[in-house]
C-alpha positions as CSV (number, residue, x, y, z in Angstrom):
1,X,-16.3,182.9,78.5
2,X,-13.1,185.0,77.5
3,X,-12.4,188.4,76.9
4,X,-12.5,190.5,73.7
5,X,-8.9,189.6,72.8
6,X,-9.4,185.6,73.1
7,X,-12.5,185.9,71.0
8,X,-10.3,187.8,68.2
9,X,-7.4,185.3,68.4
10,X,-10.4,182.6,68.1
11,X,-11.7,184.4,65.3
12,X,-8.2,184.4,63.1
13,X,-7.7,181.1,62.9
14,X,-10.7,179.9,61.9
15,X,-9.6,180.7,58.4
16,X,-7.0,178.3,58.2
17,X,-9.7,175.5,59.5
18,X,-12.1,176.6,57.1
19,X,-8.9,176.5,54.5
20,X,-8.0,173.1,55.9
21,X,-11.7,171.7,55.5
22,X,-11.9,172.9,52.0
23,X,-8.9,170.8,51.4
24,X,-10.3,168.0,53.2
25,X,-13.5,167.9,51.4
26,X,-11.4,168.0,48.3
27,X,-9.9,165.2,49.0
28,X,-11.4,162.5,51.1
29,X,-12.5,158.9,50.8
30,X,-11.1,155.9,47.8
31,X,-13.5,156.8,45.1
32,X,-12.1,158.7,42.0
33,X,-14.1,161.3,41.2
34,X,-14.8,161.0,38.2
35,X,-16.2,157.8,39.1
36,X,-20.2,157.0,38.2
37,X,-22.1,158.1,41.3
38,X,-25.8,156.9,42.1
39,X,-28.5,159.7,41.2
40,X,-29.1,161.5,44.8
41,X,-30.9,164.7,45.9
42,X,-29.6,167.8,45.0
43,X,-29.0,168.1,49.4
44,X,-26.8,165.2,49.2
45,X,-23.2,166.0,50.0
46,X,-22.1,162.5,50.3
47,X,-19.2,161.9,47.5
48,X,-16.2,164.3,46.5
49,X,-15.5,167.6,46.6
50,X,-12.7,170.2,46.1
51,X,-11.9,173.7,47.7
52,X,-12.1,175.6,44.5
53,X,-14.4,176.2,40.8
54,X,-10.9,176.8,39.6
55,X,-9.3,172.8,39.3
56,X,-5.7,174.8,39.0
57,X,-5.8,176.2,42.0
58,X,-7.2,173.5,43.6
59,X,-4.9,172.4,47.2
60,X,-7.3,169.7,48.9
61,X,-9.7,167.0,48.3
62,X,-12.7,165.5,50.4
63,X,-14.4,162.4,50.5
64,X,-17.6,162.7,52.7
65,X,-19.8,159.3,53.4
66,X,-21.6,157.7,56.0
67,X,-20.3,156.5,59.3
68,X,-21.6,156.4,63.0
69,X,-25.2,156.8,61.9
70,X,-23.8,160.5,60.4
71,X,-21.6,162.3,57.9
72,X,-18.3,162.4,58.3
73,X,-15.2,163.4,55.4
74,X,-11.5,162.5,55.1
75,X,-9.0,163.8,53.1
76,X,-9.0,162.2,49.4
77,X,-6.2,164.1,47.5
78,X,-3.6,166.7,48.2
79,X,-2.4,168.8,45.6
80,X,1.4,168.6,48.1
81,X,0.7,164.8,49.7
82,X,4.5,164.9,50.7
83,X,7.0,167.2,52.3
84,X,10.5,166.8,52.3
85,X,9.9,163.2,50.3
86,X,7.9,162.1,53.3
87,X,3.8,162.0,53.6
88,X,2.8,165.3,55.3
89,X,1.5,164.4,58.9
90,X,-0.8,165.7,61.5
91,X,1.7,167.7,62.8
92,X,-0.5,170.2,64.9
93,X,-2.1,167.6,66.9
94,X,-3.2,168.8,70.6
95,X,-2.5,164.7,71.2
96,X,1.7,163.7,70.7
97,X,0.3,160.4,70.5
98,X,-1.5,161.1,66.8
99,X,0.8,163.6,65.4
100,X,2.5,160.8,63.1
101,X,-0.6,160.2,61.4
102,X,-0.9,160.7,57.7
103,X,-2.7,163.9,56.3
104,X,-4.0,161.5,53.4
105,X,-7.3,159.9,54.7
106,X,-7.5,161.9,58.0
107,X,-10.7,162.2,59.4
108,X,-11.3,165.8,59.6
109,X,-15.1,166.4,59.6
110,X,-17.1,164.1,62.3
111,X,-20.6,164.4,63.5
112,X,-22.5,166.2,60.2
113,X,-26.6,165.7,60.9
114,X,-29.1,167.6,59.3
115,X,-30.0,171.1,61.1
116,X,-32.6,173.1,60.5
117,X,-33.1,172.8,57.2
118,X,-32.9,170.1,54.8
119,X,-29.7,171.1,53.5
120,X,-27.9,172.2,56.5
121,X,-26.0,169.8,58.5
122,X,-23.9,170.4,61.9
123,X,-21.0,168.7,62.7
124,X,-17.6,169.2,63.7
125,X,-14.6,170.1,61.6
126,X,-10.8,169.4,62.2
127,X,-8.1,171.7,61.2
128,X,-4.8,169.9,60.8
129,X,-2.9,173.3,60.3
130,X,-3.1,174.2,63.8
131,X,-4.5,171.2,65.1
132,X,-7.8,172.8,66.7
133,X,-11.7,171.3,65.8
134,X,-14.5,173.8,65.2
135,X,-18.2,173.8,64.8
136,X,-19.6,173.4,61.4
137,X,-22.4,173.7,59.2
138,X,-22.3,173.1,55.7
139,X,-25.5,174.4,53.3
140,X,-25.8,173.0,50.1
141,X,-26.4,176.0,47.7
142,X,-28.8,175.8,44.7
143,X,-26.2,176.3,42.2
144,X,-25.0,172.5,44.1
145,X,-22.1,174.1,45.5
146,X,-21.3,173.6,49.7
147,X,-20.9,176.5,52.0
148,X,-18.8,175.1,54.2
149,X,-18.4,177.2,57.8
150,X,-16.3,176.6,60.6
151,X,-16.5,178.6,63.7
152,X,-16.0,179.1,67.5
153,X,-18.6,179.5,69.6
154,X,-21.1,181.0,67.7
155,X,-21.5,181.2,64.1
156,X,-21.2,184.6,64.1
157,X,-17.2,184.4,64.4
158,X,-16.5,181.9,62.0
159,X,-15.9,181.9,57.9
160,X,-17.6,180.4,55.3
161,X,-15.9,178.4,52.0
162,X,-17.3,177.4,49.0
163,X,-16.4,173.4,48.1
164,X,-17.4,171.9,44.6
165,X,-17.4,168.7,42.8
166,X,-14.5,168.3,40.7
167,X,-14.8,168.3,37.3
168,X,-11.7,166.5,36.9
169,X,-10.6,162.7,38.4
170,X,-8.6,162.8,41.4
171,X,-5.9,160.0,41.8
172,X,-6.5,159.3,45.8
173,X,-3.2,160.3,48.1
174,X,-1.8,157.6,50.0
């Protein structure tokens, strides 16, 4: 498996996935979010959410919605879209060939099914600040709010974020 050391390095940077996902879920699909959404159970994370309560220190967007018979989410806003007057890209790509790929509706969370519960789902989450994809599982709270965790391995070395639905529209990035 590794030793001790691997699983620590492993362990760090799933914060800046977990960071990344928030941001993704804050910002994913074309749907503004202030847009009308049909009524759906209180364990339905399809639609948009953002990273934090707090909409001024919000720094990413997600649009989560069906595709390949499961959930997946893509980047919707970005506080910083751009850097250096150009779109930010996927940078940190393990695969040369994708790293020119726009951050703005990147596909960074494949795979989400429902788990144990009916509010857990398991999928797989993509960080594009160091280019790595983790497990997940995402928990709808009862105050509505998603737990969003990311981890290596086994949950137990991972970190959890809280994502909301904006209470203010988002203008999608492009």
């Amino acid at each position: 498996m590794g030793d001790g050391a691997s699983v620590a390095r492993r362990a760090r940077r799933v914060p800046c996935l977990l960071t990344l996902a928030a941001l993704a879920l804050a910002g994913l699909a074309g749907v503004p979010a202030h847009a009308a959404a049909p009524e759906r159970a209180a364990t339905d994370i399809r639609g948009l959410w953002v990273d934090n309560r707090d909409g001024d220190k919000h720094k990413v967007a997600v649009w989560i919605e069906e595709c390949e018979g499961g959930l997946c989410g893509r980047i919707y806003w970005l506080r910083k879209p751009t850097a250096g007057g150009s779109p930010k890209r996927d940078e940190k790509n393990p695969d040369a060939a994708l790293r020119d790929r726009p951050l703005c509706g990147l596909r960074i969370m494949t795979g989400f099914r429902p788990g144990e519960a009916p509010s857990w789902y398991r999928g797989y989450i993509y960080n594009p600040n160091d280019g790595r994809t983790f497990n997940s599982t995402i928990h709808v709270d009862e105050d509505g709010s998603l737990k969003v965790r990311g981890f290596v391995g086994v949950s137990l070395f991972g970190k959890t974020v809280e994502w909301v639905r904006p209470s203010e529209k988002l203008a999608r990035c492009s």
